[in-house]
C-alpha positions as CSV (number, residue, x, y, z in Angstrom):
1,X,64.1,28.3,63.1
2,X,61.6,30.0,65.1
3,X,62.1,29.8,69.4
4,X,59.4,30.3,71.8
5,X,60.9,31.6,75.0
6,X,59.7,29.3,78.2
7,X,58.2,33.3,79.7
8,X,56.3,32.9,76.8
9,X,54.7,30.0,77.2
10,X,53.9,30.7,81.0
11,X,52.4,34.3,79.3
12,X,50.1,32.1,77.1
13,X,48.8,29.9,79.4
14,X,48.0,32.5,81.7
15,X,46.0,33.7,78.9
16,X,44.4,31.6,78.7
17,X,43.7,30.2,82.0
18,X,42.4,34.6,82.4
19,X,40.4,34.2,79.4
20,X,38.4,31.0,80.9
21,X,38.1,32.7,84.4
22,X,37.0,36.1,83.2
23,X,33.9,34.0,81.2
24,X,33.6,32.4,85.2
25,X,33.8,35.7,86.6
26,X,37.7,36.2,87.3
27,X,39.2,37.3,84.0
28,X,42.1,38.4,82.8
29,X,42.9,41.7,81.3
30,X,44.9,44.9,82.1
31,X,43.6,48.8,83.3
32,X,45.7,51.4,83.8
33,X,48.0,52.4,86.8
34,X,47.3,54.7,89.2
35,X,49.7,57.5,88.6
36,X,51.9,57.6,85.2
37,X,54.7,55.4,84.6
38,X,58.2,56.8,83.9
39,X,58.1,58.9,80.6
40,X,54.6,60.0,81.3
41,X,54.4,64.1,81.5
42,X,58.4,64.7,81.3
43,X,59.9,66.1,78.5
44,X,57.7,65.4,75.2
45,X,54.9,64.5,77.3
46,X,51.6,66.4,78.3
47,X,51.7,69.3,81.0
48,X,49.5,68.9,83.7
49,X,46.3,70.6,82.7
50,X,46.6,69.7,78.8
51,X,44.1,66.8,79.0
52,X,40.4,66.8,79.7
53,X,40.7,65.1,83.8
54,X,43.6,66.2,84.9
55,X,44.7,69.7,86.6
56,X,44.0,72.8,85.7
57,X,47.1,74.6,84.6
58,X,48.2,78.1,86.0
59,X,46.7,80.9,84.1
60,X,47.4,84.7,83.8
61,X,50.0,84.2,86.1
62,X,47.9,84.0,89.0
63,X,48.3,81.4,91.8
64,X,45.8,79.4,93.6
65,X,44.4,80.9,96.8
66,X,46.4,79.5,100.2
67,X,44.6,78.6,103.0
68,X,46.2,79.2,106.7
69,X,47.2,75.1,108.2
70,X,43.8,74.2,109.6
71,X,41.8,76.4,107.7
72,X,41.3,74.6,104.4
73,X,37.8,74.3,103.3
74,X,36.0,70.8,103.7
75,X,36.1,68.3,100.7
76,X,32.0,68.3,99.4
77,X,30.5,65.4,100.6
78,X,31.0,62.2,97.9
79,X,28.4,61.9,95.2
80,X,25.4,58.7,95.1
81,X,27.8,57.8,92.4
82,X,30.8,58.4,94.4
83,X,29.3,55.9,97.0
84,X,28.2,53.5,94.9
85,X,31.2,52.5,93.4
86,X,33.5,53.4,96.8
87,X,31.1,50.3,97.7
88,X,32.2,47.6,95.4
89,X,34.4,45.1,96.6
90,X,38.3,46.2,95.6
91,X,39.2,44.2,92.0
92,X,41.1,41.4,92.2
93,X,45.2,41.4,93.0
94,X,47.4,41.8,89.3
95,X,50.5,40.3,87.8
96,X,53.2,40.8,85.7
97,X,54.9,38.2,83.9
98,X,58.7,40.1,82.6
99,X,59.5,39.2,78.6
100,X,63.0,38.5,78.0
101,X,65.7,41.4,78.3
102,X,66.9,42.9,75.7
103,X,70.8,41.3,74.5
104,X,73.6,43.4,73.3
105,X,72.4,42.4,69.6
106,X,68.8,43.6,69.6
107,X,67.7,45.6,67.2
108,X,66.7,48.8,68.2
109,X,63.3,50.9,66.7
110,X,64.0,53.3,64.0
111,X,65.0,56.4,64.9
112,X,62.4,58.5,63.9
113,X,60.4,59.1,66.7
114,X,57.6,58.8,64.2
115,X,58.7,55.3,63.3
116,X,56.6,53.4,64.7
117,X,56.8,50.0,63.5
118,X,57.8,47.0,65.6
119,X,56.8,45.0,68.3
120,X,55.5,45.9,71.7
121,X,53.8,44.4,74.8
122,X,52.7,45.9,78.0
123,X,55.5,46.3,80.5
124,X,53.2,47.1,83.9
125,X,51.6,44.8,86.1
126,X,48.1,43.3,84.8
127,X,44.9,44.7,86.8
128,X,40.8,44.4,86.5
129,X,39.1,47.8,86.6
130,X,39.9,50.9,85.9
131,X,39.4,53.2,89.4
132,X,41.6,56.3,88.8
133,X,42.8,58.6,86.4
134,X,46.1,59.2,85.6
135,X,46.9,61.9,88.1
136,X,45.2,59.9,90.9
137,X,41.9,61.0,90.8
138,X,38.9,58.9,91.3
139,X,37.1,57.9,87.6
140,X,34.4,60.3,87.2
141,X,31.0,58.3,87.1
142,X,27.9,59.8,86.9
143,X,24.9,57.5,88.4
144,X,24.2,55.5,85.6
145,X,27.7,54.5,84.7
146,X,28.2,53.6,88.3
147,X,24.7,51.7,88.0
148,X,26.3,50.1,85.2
149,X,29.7,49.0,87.1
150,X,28.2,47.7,89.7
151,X,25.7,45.8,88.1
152,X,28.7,43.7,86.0
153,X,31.1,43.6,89.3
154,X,28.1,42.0,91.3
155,X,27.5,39.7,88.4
156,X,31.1,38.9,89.0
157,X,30.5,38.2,92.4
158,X,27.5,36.2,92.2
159,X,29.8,33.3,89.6
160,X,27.0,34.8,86.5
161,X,29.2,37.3,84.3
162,X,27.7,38.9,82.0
163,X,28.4,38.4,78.3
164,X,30.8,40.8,76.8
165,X,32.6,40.8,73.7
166,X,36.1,39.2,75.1
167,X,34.0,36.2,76.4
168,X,32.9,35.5,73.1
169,X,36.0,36.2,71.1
170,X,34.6,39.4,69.1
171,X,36.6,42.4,69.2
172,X,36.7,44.0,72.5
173,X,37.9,48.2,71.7
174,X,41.0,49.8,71.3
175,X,41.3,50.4,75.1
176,X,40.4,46.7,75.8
177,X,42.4,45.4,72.8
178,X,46.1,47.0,73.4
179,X,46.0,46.5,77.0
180,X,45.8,42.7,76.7
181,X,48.8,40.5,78.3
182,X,49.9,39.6,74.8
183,X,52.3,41.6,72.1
184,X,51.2,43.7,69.4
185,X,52.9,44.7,66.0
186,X,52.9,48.3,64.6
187,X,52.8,48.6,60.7
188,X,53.0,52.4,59.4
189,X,52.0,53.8,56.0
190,X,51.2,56.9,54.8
191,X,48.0,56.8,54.5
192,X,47.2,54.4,57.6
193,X,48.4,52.5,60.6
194,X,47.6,49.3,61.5
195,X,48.2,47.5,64.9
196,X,48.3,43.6,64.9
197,X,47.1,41.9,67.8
198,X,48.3,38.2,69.0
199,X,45.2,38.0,71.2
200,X,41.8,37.6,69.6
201,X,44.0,38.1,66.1
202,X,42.8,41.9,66.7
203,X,43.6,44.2,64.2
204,X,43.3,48.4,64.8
205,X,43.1,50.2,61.7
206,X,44.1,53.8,61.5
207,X,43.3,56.2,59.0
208,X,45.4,59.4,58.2
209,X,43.7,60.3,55.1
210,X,40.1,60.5,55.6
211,X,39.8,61.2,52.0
212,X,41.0,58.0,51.2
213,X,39.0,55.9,53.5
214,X,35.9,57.3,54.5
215,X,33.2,56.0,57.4
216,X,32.2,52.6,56.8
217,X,28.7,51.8,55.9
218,X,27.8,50.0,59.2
219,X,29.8,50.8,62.1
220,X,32.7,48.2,63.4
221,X,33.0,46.7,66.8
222,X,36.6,48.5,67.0
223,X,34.7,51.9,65.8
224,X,35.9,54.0,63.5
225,X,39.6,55.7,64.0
226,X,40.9,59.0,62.2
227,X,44.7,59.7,63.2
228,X,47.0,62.7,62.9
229,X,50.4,64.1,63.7
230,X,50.9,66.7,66.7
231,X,54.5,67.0,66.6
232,X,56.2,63.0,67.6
233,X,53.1,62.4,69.1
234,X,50.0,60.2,67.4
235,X,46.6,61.8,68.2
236,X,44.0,59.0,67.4
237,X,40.4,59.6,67.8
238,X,37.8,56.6,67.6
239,X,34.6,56.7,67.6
240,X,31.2,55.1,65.9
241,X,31.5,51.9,67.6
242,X,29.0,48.7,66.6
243,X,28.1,48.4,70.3
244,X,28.9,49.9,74.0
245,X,32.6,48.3,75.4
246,X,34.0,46.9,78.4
247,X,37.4,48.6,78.9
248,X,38.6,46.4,80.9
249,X,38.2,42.7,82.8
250,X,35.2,44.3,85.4
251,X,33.2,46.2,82.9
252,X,33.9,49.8,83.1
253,X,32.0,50.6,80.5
254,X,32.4,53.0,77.4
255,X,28.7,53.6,75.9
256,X,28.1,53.1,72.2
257,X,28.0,56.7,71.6
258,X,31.2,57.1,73.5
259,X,34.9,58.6,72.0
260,X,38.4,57.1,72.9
261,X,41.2,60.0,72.5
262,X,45.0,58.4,72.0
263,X,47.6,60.0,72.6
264,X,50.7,58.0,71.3
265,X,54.5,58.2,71.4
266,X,58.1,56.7,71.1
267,X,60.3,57.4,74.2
268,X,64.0,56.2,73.9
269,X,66.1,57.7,76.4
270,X,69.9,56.1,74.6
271,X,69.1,53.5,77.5
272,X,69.0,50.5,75.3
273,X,64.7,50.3,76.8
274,X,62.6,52.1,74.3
275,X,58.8,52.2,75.4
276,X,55.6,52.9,74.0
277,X,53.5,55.3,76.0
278,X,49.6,55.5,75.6
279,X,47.6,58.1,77.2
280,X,43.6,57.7,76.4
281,X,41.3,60.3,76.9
282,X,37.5,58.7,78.0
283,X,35.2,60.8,76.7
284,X,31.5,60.2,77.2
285,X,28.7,61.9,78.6
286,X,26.4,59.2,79.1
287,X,28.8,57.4,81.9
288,X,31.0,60.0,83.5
289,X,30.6,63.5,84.3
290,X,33.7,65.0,82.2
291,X,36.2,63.1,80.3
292,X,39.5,61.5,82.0
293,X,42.6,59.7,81.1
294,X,44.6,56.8,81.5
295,X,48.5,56.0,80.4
296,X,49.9,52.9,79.7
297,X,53.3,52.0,78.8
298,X,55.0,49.2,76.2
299,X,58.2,48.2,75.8
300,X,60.3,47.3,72.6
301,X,60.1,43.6,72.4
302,X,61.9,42.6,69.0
303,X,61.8,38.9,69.8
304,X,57.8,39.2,69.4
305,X,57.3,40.2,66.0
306,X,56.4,36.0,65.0
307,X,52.9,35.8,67.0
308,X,52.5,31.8,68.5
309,X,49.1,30.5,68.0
310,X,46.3,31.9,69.8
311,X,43.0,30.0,69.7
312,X,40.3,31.9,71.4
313,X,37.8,29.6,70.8
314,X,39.3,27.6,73.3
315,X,36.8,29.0,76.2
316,X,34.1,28.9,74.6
317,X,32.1,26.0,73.0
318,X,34.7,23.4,73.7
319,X,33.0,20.3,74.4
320,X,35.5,19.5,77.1
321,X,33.9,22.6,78.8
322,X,30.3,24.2,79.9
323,X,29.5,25.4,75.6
324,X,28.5,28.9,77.3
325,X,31.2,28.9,80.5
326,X,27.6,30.5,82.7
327,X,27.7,33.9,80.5
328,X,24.2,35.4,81.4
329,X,22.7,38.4,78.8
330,X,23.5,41.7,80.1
331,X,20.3,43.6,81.1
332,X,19.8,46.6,78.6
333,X,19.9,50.1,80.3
């Protein structure tokens, strides 16, 4: 006997109320926080400094120069992309919607901390763009990524969004795809991973063993993703994808040519609240001027692993609805 919880049902249909509003220009879809959630860099985690975007670390054992109270130097003056985007009207408000706590009979993830396997689903507050790293720091755009922001947010504004690959039910990315408001299913092999997705019935494939599973012919909208071991961490790389991505709701954008670096791991603290956290590296020269990174975090959700029904096609080319919901062609750079 199967029991859908009523939080459940509220997270559906705020699914797919999003899903019909982003195609109208409001949207619904997740970016990351603006400073790391509780896990991120402590013990198991990164240093500061040992991802591309965030802090140098100390080196040689020399410390940054001081500067007497008053005396520090000026910041440089911001960027034309810097302005450009500090222009754009602030992203709309998120929400979170709780699952169910965990009872005193749960079932607990494996103990190997390279056990993945289970079910998870994003345990932070849904939000719309992307706007800073994960020490704080403002996304680095370069011109034409900011171009390419502000162009979708305005199209946003102006009730003509652009068409993009969650509008029209077609795989959206890895970044896109795991940061969705619905639960996801881990399923580890030896050779591969794959992650199960309720929304959009996504699937992420993993591969361990190139050898066994080598570059597709043509490239896949989800790219192409080699994974590998660095102690309990998994250290995914993607790349090769069919076309350039939104990561998230307002259309920061990831170019075709772009790479997507995960970094992810099991944290259980004996607390009885296991979490998945996510840290992706952006790496792509044709948007930004140096690569950056985001964290997420997911918790243990082992009520989650029966998906309900999710029928994407629901907003789009219901007759009970406009066939296209106003979805305009994205001018090509």
């Amino acid at each position: 006997m199967r029991t859908e919880f009523p939080w459940r049902r509220s997270l559906k249909g705020l699914a797919l109320a999003g899903a019909a509003a982003l195609a109208l220009g409001a949207g619904a879809a997740v970016a990351q926080p603006s400073g790391p959630p509780p896990g991120a860099g402590g013990p198991g985690g990164p240093p500061a400094g040992a991802l591309p975007g965030g802090p140098p670390p100390a080196s040689g054992g020399k410390t940054a120069p001081s500067f007497a109270p008053g005396l520090l130097p000026p910041p440089p003056p911001p960027t034309p992309a810097e302005q450009l985007v500090a222009s754009l009207p602030d992203p709309q408000p998120g929400v979170m919607i709780p699952g169910p706590p965990l009872t005193a009979d749960s079932p607990m993830p494996g103990a190997d901390p390279r056990d993945l396997r289970g079910a998870w689903h994003h345990n932070q507050k849904l939000e719309f763009r992307l706007q800073r790293d994960m020490y704080g720091n403002p996304a680095p755009y370069n011109l034409d990524g900011a171009k390419v922001l502000a162009r979708r947010v305005q199209s946003l504004k102006d009730g003509k969004p652009y068409t993009n690959a969650s509008a029209i039910c077609r795989p959206p990315g890895p970044q896109w795809q795991h940061d969705l408001n619905m639960p996801f299913q881990i399923f580890p092999s030896k050779d591969w991973i794959e992650l199960m997705f309720e929304e959009y019935h996504g699937r992420w494939h993993i591969v361990l063993d190139p050898a066994k599973a080598p570059r597709p012919a043509q490239k896949e909208y989800m790219g192409y993703s080699v994974g590998h071991w660095v102690g309990d961490t998994l250290v995914v790389e993607t790349s090769d994808f069919k076309q350039a991505l939104w990561l998230d709701v307002d259309g920061t954008p990831l170019s075709a040519n772009g790479k997507l670096i995960q970094r992810i791991r099991k944290v259980d603290n004996g607390d009885r609240a296991p979490f998945l956290e996510i840290i992706t590296t952006i790496d792509d020269p044709t948007y930004y001027t140096r690569p950056w990174s985001v964290v997420r975090t997911f918790s243990w959700e082992p009520s989650l692993t029966v998906f309900t029904d999710y029928n994407c096609e629901e907003q789009i080319g219901d007759p009970s609805t406009d066939s296209n919901a106003g979805l305009v062609p994205e001018p090509k750079d």
